[in-house]
N, C-alpha and C positions, 0 to 999 in steps of 0.2 A: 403614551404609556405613562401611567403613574406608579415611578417608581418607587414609591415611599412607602406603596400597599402591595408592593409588588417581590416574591421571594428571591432573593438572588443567586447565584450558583455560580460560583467560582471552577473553571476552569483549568487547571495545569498543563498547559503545555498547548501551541500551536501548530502542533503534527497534523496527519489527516485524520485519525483518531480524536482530538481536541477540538478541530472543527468542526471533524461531521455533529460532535457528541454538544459544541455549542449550538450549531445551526437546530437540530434537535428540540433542544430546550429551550430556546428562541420561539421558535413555531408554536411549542407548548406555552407562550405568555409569559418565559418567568425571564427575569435581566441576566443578562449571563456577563460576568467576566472573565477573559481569558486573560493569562499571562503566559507569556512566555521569554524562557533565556537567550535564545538569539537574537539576532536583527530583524530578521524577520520570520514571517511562520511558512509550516511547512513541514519544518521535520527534518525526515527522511524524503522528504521528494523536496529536494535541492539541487542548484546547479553550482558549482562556483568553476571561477575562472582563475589560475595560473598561466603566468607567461604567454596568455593570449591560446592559452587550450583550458575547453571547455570539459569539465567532468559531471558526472552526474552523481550525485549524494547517495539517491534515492533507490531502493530495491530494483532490482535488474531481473526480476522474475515474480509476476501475480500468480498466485497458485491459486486462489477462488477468486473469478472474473464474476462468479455468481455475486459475490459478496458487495462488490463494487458495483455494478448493475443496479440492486437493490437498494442502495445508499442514493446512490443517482437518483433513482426513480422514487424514493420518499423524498427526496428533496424539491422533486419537479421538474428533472433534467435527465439527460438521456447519455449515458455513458460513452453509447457506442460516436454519439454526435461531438461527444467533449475530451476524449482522448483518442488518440491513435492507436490503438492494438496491433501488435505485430504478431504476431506465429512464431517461436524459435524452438526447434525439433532437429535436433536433439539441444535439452534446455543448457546443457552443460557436460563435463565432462569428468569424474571426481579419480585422483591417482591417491593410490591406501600406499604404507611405508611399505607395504610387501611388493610395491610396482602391480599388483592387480590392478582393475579400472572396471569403473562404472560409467557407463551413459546414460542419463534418465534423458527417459525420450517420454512422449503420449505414445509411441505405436507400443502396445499392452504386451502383445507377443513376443517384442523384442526385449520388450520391461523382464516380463516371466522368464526367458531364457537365460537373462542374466543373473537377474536373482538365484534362480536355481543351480547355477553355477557356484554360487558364493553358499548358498543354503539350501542342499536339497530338500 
């Protein structure tokens, strides 16, 4: 590649967002550089380790699986082959100062019941 005729594109940041968005512009011919403030990149999907326990950085719930699928598959790879997907239903648990409680779950029904409880 010659970069001297070639446009280049700076970067901010080595999250999965600044990758995907170099890898992108990469394929499109132009010189990309990224920077980033950590050590290494990533982001939000990090692990670090304390006292010999492992934590996870990174988001603990995908809400568009579509989103990342499609990122995969422009890029030439196959999500479902390069991450582990797990299922967790109900995804969490939320407690309001009034001690009320939410559970987002996928089952729709049990979604709407709840809801309706808080907001008919």
């Amino acid at each position: 590649m010659n970069f001297i005729n070639t446009p280049t594109v700076i970067v901010i940041g080595a999250g999965i967002g600044g990758i995907a968005t170099a890898t992108h512009l990469a394929q499109r011919g132009l010189h990309v550089i990224v920077v980033e403030k950590n050590a290494r990149p990533g982001g939000r999907c990090d692990r670090f380790t304390r006292q010999e326990h492992h934590f996870d950085a990174g988001p603990t719930l995908v809400v568009m699986p579509l989103v990342y699928e499609a990122e995969f598959a422009a890029l030439g790879a196959s999500a479902a082959e390069m991450l582990a997907w797990q299922r967790v239903d109900p995804t969490y648990h939320l407690v309001f100062d009034d001690n009320s409680r939410l559970t987002l779950t996928s089952d729709m029904k049990r979604m709407q019941e709840q809801l309706e409880r808080i907001e008919p």
